[in-house]
N, CA, C and O atoms as a GROMACS GRO file, in nm:
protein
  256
    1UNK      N    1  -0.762  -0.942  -1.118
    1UNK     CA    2  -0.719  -0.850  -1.223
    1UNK      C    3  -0.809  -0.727  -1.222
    1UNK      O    4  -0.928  -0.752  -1.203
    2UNK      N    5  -0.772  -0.586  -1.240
    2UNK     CA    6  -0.815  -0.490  -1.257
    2UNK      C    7  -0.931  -0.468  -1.343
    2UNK      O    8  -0.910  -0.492  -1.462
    3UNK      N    9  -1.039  -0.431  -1.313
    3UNK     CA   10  -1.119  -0.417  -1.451
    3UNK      C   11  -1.132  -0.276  -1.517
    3UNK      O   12  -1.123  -0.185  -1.435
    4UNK      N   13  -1.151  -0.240  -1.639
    4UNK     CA   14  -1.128  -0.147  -1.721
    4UNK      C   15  -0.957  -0.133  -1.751
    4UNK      O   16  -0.895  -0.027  -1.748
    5UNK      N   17  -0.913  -0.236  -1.772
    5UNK     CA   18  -0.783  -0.245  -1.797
    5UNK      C   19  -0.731  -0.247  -1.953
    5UNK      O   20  -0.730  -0.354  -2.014
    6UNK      N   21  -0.679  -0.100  -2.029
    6UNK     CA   22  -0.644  -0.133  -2.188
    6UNK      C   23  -0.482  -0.138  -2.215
    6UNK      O   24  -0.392  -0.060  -2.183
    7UNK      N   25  -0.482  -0.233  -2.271
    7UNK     CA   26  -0.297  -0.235  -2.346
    7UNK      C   27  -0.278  -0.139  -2.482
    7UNK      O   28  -0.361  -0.091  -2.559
    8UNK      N   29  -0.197  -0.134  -2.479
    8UNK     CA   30  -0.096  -0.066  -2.578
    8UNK      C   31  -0.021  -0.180  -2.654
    8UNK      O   32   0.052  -0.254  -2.588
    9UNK      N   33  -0.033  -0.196  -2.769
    9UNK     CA   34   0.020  -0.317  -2.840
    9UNK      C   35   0.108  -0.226  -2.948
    9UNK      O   36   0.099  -0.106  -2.972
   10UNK      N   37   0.190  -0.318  -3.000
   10UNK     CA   38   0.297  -0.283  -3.054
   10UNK      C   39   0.267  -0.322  -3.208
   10UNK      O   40   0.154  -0.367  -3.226
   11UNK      N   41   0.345  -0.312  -3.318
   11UNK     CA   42   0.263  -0.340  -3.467
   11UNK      C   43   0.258  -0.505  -3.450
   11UNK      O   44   0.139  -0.536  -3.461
   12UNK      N   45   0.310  -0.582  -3.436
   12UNK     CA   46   0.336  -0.714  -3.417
   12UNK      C   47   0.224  -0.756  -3.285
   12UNK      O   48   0.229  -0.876  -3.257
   13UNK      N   49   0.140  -0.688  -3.216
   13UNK     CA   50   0.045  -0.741  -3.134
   13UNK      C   51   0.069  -0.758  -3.009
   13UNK      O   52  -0.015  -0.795  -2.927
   14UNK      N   53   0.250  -0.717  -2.970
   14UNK     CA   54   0.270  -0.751  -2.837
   14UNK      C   55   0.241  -0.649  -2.747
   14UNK      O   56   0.287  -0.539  -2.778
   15UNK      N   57   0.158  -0.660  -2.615
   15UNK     CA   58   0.135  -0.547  -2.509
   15UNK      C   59   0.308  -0.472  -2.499
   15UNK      O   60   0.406  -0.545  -2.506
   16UNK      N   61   0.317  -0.371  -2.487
   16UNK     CA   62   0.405  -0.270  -2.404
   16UNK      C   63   0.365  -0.215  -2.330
   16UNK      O   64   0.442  -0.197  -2.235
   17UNK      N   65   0.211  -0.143  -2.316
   17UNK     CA   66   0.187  -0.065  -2.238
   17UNK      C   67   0.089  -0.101  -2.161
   17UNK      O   68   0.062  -0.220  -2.176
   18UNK      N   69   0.013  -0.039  -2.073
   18UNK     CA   70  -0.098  -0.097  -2.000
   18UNK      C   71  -0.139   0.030  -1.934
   18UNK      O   72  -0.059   0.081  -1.855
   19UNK      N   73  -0.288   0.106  -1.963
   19UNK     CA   74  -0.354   0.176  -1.907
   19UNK      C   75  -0.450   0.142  -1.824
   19UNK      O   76  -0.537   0.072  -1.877
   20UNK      N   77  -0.469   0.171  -1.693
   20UNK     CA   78  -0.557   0.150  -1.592
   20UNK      C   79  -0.667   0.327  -1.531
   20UNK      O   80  -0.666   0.438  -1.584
   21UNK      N   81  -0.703   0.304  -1.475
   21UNK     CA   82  -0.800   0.370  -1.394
   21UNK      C   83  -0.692   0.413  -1.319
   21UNK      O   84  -0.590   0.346  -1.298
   22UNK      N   85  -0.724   0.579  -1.258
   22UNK     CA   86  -0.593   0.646  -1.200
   22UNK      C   87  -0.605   0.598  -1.037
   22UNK      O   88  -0.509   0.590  -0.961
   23UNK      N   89  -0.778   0.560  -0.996
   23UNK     CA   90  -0.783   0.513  -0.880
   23UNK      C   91  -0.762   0.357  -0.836
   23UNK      O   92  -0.782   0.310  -0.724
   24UNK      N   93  -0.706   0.275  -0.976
   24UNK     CA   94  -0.640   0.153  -0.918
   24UNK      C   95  -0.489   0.168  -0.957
   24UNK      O   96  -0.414   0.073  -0.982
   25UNK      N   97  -0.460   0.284  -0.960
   25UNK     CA   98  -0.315   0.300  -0.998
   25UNK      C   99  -0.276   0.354  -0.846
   25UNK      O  100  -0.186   0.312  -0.772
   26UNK      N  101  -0.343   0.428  -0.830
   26UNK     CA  102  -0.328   0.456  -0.687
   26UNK      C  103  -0.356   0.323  -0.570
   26UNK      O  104  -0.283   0.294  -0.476
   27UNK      N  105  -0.456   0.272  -0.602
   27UNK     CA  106  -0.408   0.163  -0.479
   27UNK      C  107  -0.317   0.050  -0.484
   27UNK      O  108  -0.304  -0.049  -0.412
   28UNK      N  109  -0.242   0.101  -0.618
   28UNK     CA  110  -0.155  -0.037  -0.651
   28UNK      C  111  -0.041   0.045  -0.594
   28UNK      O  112   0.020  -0.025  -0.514
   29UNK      N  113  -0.008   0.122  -0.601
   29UNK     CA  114   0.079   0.235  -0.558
   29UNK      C  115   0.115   0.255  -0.388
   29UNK      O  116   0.223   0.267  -0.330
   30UNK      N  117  -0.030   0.253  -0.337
   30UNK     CA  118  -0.038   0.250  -0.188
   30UNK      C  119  -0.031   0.126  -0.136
   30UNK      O  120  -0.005   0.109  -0.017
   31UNK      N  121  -0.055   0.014  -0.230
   31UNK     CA  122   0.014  -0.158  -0.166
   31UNK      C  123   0.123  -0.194  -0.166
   31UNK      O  124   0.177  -0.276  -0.092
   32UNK      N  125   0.201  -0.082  -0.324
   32UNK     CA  126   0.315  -0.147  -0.307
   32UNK      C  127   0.427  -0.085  -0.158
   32UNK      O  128   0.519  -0.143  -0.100
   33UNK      N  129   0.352   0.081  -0.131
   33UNK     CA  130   0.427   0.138  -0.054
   33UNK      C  131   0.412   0.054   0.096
   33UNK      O  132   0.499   0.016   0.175
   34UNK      N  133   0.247   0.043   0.100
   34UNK     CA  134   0.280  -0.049   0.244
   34UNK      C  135   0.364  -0.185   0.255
   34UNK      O  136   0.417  -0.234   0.354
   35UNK      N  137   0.361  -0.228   0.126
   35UNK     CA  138   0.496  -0.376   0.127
   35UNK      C  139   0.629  -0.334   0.176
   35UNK      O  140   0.705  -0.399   0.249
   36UNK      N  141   0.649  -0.196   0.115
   36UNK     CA  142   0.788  -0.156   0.127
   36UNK      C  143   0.800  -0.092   0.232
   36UNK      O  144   0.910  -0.039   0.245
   37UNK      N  145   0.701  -0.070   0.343
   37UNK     CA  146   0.737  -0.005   0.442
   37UNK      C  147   0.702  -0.135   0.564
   37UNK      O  148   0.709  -0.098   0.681
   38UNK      N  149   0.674  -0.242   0.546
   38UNK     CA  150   0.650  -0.347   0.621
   38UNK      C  151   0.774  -0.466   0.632
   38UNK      O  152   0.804  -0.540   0.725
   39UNK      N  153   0.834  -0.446   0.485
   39UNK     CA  154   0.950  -0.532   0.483
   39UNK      C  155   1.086  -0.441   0.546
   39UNK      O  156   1.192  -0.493   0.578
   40UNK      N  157   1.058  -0.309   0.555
   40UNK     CA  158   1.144  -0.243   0.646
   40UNK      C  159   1.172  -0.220   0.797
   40UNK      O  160   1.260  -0.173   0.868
   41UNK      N  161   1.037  -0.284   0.811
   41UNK     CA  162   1.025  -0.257   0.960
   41UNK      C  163   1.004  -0.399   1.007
   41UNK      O  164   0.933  -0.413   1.107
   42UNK      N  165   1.056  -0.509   0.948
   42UNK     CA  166   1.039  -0.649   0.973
   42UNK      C  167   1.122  -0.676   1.095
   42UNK      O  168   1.085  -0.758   1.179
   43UNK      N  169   1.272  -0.586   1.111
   43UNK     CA  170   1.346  -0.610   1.207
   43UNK      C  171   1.354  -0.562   1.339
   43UNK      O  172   1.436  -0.596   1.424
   44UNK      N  173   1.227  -0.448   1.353
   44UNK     CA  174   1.230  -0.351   1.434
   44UNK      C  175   1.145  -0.426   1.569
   44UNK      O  176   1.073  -0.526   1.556
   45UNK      N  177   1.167  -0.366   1.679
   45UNK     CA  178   1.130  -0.446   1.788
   45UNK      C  179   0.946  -0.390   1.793
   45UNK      O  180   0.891  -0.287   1.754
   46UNK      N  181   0.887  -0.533   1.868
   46UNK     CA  182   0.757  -0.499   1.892
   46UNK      C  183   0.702  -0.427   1.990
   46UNK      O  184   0.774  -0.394   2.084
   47UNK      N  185   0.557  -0.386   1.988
   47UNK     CA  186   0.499  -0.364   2.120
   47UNK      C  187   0.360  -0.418   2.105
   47UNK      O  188   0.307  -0.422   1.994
   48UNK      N  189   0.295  -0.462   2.220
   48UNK     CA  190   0.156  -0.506   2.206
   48UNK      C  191   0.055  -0.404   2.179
   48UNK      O  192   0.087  -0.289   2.213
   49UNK      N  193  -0.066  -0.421   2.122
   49UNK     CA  194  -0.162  -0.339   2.092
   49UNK      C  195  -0.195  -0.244   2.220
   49UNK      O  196  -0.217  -0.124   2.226
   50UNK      N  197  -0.189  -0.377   2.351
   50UNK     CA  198  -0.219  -0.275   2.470
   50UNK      C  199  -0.104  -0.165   2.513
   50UNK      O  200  -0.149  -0.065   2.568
   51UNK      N  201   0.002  -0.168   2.500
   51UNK     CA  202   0.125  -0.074   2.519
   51UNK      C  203   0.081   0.008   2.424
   51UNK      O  204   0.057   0.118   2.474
   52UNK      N  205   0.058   0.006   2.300
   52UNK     CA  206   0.051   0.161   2.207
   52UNK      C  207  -0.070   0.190   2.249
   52UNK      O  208  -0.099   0.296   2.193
   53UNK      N  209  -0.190   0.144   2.340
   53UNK     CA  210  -0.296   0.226   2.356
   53UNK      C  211  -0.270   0.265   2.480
   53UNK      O  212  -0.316   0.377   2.503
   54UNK      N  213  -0.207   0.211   2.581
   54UNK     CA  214  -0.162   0.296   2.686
   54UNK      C  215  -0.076   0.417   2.675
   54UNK      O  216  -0.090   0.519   2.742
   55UNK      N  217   0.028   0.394   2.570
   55UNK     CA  218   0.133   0.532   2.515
   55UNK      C  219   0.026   0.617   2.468
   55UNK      O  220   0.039   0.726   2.525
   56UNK      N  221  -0.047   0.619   2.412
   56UNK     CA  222  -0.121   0.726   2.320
   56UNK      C  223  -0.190   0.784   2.398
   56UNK      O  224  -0.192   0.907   2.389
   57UNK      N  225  -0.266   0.724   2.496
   57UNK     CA  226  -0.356   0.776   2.653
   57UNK      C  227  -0.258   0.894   2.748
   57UNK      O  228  -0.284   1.007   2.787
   58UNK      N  229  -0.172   0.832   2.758
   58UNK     CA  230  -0.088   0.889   2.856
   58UNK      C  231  -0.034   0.994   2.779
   58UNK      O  232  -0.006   1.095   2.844
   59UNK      N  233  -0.001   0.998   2.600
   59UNK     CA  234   0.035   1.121   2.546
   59UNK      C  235  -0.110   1.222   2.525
   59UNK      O  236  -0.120   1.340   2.490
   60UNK      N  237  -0.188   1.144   2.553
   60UNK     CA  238  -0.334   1.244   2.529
   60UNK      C  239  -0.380   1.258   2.418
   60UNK      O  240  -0.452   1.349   2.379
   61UNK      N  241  -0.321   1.124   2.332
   61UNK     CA  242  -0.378   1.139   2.206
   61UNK      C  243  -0.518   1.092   2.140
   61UNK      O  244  -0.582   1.124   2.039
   62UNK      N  245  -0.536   0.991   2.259
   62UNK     CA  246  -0.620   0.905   2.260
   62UNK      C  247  -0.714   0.899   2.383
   62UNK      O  248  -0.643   0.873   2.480
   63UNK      N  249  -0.862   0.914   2.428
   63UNK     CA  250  -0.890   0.960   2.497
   63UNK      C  251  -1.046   0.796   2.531
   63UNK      O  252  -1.154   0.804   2.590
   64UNK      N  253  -1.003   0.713   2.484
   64UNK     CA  254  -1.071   0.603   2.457
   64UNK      C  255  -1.019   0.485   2.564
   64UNK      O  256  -1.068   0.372   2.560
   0.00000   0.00000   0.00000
């Protein structure tokens, strides 16, 4: 759980709201985007680590 985490309660005591820190809003933000960009690309064909470091060499991107 987040720490420095405050709710917003309602007259009756129930949370509605929930304020966080803008920099765990952001990495909750950037986990959820990498979920959603990982469950998109679940179907897409592979390549081995050594093929994308040979592509990147040969594009000159990578000089390692």
């Amino acid at each position: 759980m987040p720490t420095n985490v405050q709710f917003v309660t309602d007259a009756e005591g129930r949370k509605t709201a929930v304020i966080l820190p803008i920099e765990e809003y952001e990495e909750m933000m950037e986990d959820l985007h990498m979920g959603r960009a990982a469950r998109e690309a679940k179907g897409e064909p592979r390549r081995t680590f050594e093929e994308v470091v040979k592509e990147l060499r040969s594009a000159g991107e990578i000089d390692v």
